[in-house]
Phi, psi and omega in degrees: 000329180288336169306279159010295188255001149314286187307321176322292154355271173305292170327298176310266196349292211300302188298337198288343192269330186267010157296309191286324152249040167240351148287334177285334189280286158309351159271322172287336158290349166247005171253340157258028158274310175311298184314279196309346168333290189297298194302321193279336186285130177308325175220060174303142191300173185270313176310295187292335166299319157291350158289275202305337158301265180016266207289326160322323179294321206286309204274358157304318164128171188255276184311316182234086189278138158317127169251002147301308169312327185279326180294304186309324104020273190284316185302307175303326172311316180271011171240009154300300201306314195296317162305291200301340155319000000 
């Protein structure tokens, strides 16, 4: 019976870690959908450009940083200042 509840075990984990990196993949496509958005767009709120870095800094990574994200990042950054003018 400990076998069992073994195999269970493992058979949860397994779904809970590729559950958790098909929400991370999803989240992250939608805060860089969200960026180009923002970038195609003409006069974009400020506030929400500033959410979306925030969150571009959270889902890039620390150790291994997205250098799309870091691009994405700096565009926004120069298209806050150019709104905030």
């Amino acid at each position: 019976m400990e076998y069992v509840t073994f195999i269970l075990l493992i058979l949860f984990l397994g779904f809970a870690l590729i559950l958790v990196t098909r929400l991370d993949r999803s989240i992250k496509n939608k805060w860089r959908k969200n960026a180009y958005s923002l970038l195609e767009t003409v006069k974009p709120d400020p506030e929400e450009i500033v959410k979306t870095i925030k969150n571009l800094r959270l889902y890039g990574g620390r150790i291994r940083q997205n250098k799309e994200f870091q691009q994405l990042i700096a565009r926004l950054q120069d298209k806050l200042d150019s709104v905030k003018k």
